[in-house]
C-alpha positions in Angstrom: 96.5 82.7 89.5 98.6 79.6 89.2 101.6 79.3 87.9 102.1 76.6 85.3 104.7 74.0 87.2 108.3 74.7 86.6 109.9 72.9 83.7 113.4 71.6 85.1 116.5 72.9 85.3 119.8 71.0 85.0 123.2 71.7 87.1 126.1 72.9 84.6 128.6 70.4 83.4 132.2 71.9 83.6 133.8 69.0 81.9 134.0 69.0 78.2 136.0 65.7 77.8 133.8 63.3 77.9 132.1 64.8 74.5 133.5 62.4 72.2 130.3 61.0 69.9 126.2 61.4 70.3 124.1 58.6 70.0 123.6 59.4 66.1 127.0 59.7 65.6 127.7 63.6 65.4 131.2 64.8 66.7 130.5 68.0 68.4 133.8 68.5 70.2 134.6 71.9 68.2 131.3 73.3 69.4 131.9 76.6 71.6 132.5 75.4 75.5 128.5 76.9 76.5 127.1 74.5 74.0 129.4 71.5 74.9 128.4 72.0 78.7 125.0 71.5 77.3 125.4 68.9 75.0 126.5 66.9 78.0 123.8 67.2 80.2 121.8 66.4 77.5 123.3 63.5 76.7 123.1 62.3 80.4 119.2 63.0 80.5 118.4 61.5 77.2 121.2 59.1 76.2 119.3 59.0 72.7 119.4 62.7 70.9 115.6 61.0 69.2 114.1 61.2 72.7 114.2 64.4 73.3 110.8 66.4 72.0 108.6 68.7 73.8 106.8 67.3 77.0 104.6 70.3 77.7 102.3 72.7 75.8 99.7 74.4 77.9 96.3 74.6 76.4 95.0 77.7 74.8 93.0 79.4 78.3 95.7 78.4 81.0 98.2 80.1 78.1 96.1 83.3 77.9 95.6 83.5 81.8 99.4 82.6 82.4 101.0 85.5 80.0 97.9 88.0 80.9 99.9 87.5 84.2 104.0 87.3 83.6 106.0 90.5 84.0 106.9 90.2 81.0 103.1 91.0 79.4 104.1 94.9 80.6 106.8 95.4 78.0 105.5 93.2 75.2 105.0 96.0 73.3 108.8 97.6 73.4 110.0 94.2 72.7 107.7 93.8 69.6 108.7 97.1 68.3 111.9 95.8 68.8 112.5 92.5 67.6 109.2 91.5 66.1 108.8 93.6 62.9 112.5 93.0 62.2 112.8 89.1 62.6 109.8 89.4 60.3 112.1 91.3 57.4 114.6 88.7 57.7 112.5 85.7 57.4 113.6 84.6 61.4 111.5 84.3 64.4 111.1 86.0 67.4 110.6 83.8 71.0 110.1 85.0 74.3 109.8 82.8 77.3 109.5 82.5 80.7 112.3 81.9 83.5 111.9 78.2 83.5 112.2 77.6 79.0 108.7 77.7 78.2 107.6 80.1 75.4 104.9 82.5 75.8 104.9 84.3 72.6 106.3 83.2 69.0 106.4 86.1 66.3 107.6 86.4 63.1 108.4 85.3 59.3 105.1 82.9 58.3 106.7 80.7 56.7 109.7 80.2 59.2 107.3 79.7 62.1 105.0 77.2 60.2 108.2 75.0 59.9 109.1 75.7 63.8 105.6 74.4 64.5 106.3 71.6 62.9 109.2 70.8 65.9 106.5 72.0 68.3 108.7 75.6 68.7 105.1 77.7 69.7 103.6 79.2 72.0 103.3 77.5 75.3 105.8 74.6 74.2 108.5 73.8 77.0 112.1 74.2 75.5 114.1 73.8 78.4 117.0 71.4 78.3 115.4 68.8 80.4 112.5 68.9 77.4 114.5 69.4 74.2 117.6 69.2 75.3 120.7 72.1 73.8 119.2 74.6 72.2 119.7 78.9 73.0 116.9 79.7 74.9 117.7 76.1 77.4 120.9 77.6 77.3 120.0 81.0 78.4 118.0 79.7 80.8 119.8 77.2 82.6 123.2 79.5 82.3 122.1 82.9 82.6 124.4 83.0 79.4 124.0 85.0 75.8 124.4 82.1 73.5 124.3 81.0 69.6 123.0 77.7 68.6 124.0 76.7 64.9 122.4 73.9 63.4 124.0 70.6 64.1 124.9 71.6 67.7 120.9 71.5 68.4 120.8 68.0 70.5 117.6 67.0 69.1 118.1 66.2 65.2 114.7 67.8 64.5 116.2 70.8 65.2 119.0 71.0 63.5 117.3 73.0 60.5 118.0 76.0 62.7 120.0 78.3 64.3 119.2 80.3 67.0 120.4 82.8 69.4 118.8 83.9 73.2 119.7 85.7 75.6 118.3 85.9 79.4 116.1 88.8 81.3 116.7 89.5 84.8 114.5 90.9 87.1 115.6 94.6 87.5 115.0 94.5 91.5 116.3 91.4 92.8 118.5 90.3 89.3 117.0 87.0 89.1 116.6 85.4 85.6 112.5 86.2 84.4 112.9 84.7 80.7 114.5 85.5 77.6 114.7 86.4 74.1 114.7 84.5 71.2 115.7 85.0 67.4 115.3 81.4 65.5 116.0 80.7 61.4 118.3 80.3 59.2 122.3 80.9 59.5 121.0 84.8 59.8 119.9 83.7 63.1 123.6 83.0 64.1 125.5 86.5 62.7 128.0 87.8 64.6 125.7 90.9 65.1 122.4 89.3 66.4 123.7 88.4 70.0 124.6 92.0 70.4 121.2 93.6 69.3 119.7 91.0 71.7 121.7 92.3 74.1 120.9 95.9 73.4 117.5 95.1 73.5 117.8 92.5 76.6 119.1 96.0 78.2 116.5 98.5 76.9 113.5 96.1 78.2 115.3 95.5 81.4 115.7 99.5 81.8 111.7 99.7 81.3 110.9 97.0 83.7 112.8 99.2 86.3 111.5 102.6 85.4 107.7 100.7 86.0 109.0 99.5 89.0 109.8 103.0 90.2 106.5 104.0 89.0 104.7 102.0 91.0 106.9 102.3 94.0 106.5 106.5 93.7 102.3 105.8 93.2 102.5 103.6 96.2 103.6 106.6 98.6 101.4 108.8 96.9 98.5 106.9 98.3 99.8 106.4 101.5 100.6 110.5 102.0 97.3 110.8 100.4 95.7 108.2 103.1 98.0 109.5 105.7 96.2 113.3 105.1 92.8 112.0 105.2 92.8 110.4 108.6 94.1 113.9 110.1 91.9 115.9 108.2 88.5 114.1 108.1 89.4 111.6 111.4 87.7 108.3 111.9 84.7 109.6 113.0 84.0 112.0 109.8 84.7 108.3 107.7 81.6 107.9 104.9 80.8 105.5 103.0 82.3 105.1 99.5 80.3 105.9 96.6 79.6 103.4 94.1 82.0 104.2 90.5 79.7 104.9 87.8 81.1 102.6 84.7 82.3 104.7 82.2 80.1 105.6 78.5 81.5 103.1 76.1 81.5 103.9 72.5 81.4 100.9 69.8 82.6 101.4 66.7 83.8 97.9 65.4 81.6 95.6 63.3 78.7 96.3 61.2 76.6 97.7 64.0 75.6 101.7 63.7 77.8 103.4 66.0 76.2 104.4 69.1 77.5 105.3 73.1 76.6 102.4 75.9 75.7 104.0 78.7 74.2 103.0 82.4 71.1 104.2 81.3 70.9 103.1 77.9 72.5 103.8 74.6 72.6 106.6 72.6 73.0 106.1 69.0 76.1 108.9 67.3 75.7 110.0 63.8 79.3 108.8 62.2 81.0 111.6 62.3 80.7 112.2 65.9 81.8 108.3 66.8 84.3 109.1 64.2 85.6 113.0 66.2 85.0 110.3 69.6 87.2 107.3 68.4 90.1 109.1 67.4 90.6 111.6 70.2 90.2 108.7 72.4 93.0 107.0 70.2 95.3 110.3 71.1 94.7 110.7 74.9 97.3 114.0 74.7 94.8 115.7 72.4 94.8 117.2 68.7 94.8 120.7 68.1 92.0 121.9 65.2 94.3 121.5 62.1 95.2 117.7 63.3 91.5 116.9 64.2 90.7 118.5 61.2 93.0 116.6 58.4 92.5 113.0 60.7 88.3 113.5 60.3 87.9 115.3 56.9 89.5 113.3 53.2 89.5 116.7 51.9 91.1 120.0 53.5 88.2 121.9 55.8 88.1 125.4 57.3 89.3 125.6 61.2 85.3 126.5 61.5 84.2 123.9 59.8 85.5 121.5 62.6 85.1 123.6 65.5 81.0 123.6 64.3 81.0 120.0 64.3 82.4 119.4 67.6 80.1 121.8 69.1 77.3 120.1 67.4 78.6 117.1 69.4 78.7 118.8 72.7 75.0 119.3 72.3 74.5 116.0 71.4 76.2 114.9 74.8 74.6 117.7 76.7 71.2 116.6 75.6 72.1 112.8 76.5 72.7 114.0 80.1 76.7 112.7 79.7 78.4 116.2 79.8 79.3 115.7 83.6 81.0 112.1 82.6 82.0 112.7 78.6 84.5 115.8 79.3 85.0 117.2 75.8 87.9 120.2 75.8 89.2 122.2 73.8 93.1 124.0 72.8 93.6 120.6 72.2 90.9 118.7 71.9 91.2 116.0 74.2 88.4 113.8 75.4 88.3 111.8 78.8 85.9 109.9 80.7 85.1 107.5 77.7 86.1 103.9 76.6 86.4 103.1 73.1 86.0 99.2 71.9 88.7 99.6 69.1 91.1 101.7 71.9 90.3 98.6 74.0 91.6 96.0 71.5 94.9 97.7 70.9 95.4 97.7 74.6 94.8 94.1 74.8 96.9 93.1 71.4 100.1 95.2 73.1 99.6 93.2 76.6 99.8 89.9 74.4 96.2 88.9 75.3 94.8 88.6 71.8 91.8 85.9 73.2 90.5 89.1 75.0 91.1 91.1 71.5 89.0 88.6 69.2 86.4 88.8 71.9 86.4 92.3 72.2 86.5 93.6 68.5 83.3 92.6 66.3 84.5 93.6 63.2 85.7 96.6 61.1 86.2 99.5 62.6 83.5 102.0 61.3 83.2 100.1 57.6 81.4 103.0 56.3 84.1 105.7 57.1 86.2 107.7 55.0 88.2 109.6 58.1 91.8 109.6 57.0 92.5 108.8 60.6 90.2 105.6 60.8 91.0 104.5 57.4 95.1 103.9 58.6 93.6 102.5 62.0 91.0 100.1 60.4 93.8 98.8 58.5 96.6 98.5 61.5 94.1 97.2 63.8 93.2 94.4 61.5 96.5 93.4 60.7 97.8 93.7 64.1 94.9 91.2 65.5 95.4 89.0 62.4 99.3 88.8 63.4 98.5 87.9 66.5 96.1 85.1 66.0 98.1 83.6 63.4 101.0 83.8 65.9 99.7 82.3 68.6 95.8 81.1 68.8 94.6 78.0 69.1 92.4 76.0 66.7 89.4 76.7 68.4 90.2 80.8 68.8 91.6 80.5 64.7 88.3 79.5 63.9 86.2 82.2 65.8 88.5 84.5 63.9 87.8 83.0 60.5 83.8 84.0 61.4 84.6 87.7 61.0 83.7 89.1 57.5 87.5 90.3 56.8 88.5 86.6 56.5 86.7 85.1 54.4 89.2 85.1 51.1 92.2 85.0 53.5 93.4 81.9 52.6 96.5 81.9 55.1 94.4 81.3 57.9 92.0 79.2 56.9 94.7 76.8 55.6 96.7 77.4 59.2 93.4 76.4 61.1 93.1 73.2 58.6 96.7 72.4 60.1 95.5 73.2 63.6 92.2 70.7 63.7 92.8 67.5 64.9 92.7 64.1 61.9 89.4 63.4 63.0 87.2 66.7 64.0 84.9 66.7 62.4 84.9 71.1 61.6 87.8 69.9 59.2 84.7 69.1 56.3 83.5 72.6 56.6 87.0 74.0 56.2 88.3 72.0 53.4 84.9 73.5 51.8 85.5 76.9 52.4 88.8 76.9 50.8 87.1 74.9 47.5 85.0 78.0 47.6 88.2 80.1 47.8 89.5 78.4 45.0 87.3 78.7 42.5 
């Protein structure tokens, strides 16, 4: 894959004096000596503060392909659980970006990232000084600096409805600068205690890009003791071909569709309390003993028997399918391996950041007819979670393939987002502005 061309980067300016006035007239000689540096290689670049606006958005696919791709994809998750859900309470917006100021994923407060948009702060938008001039993530970025921007000392005087604060995140091997992080809004985004929670959490993702790095370093000589004992016991000459990897059964259980097992050989249709007994021990790959399988299946309390019948009911089912040998259904807990699940699949893709993938790969509600206290929480976090991240970040085109699915209909959020999204002239604009008159009344 190809890496989308570098963005710029600008030597420091170590002189301050020469900051008297911008072009607009704003005096920014009390700002802190980071942002001053700033200001005046801005100034040298632009001259005019009204030149400066974003240069560079990368299209919707070269996006997706990019962040399936940047280290930082791996701990999108941690930093989500981190800074996500509480920008989101305190009506800011998280950023994260790649080493050279572009962003890769905007999260947050709705109505605090419609007004970012509006700047073109979003995802795939080069902020780097050389495209928007001062601001904390250029900062960051061209400084290796922790760093708040408050309003006026933005260079560009769209964005001076904002603070922000950034800091960068180093590579945990070689200490080279990979992106950073991003919280953008109000003054909030400015208090004297965000810079060091970004820190904390500039620290904790750093720690976890190291620990996969060991990982995969300790895997590595795995293999090669592992490849190293084969040669000297089985020698070149005892060498066979490899066998061909069966794919895997794959359950479905989103969209209106009756649940039912893909196989190599066909599919095998699951009554839904056996796709429901499937889906969520695949969900919990450690297992559940009886009682937890038992309260996440049944609405109302059951016997221990009661769910020990119905899973041996399903190991017949299996048994009878020919998928015993590939299905391995244990028990003490009960764990299940050797099976994909379409839902488990779109979490996976949602936590890598790759929610193109997601939209393609969930068809709907996750068993609509079910009643499971289990699937009932999951239906609802896994069509939130997708909806999150298509508002976030999608495109018009991947907004309105969304809009198709039955659980958006009435959500009038989106459809007035893709309205936004469509070009003055397309002509799928009609069919939307109709579609919210049917809302409305």
């Amino acid at each position: 894959m190809t890496r989308p061309r570098a963005v710029g980067s600008l030597e420091t300016v170590d002189s301050f004096s020469a900051l008297d006035q911008l072009a607009d007239g704003r005096d920014l000689r009390t700002a802190p000596p980071l942002v001053q540096a700033s200001l005046l290689r801005s100034r040298t670049a632009f001259v005019d503060p009204t030149r400066a606006t974003v240069r560079s958005i990368l299209g919707a696919d070269e996006l997706e392909e990019y962040r399936s791709g940047h280290q930082l994809a791996t701990v999108l998750p941690l930093i989500r659980s981190l800074l996500s859900t509480p920008a989101k309470e305190h009506g800011l917006i998280m950023a994260v970006g790649d080493e050279a100021g572009r962003l890769l994923w905007v999260e947050g407060d709705a109505g605090t990232r419609g007004r970012a948009e509006d700047m073109a702060f979003l995802p795939g938008a080069d902020w780097s000084e050389s495209s928007m001039g001062t601001s904390a993530p250029a900062i960051a970025i061209a400084t290796g600096a922790a760093v708040q921007v408050r309003r006026e000392e933005h260079f560009a005087p769209q964005v001076t409805e904002f603070c922000c604060s950034a800091v960068p995140l180093r590579d945990p091997v070689n200490g080279n600068r990979i992106g950073f992080l991003d919280l953008t809004g109000g003054d909030r985004a400015a208090d004297s205690l965000i810079l060091p929670y970004l820190r904390s959490t500039a620290e904790a993702v750093q720690s976890h890009l190291a620990a996969q790095v060991q990982a995969a370093k300790a895997q590595a000589e795995r293999r090669e003791r592992d490849r190293a004992t084969a040669r000297v016991v089985v020698g070149p000459s005892a060498a066979r071909p490899a066998r061909a990897t069966k794919a895997a059964p794959r359950l479905s259980v989103t969209g209106q569709r009756p649940p039912a097992l893909r196989t190599a050989t066909g599919q095998l249709p699951l009554s839904r309390r056996h796709a429901e007994i499937l889906a969520v021990l695949a969900k919990h790959p450690a297992g559940l003993d009886t009682a937890e399988l038992a309260a996440a299946i049944y609405p109302t309390p059951v016997t221990p028997v009661t769910i020990r019948a119905e899973v041996t009911r399903l190991r017949k089912v299996l048994a009878k399918a020919d998928l015993d040998s590939q299905i391995q259904l244990s028990s003490r807990p009960y764990r299940v391996t050797g099976l994909e699940v379409d839902a488990v699949s779109v979490e996976t893709l949602l936590g890598r950041g790759s929610h193109v993938q997601a939209l393609n790969e969930y068809a709907g509600t996750l068993l609509p007819e079910s009643e499971a206290p289990a699937i009932l929480t999951w239906r609802e976090e896994l069509a939130a979670t997708l909806r999150e991240a298509v508002l976030a970040d999608a495109s018009a085109e991947t907004l309105l393939k969304y809009l198709r699915r039955p659980e958006a209909t009435d959500d009038v959020e989106a459809w007035t987002l893709a309205l936004k999204l469509l070009p003055a002239r397309s002509p799928k604009r009609a069919a939307v502005l109709a579609h919210l008159d049917r809302i409305d009344t």
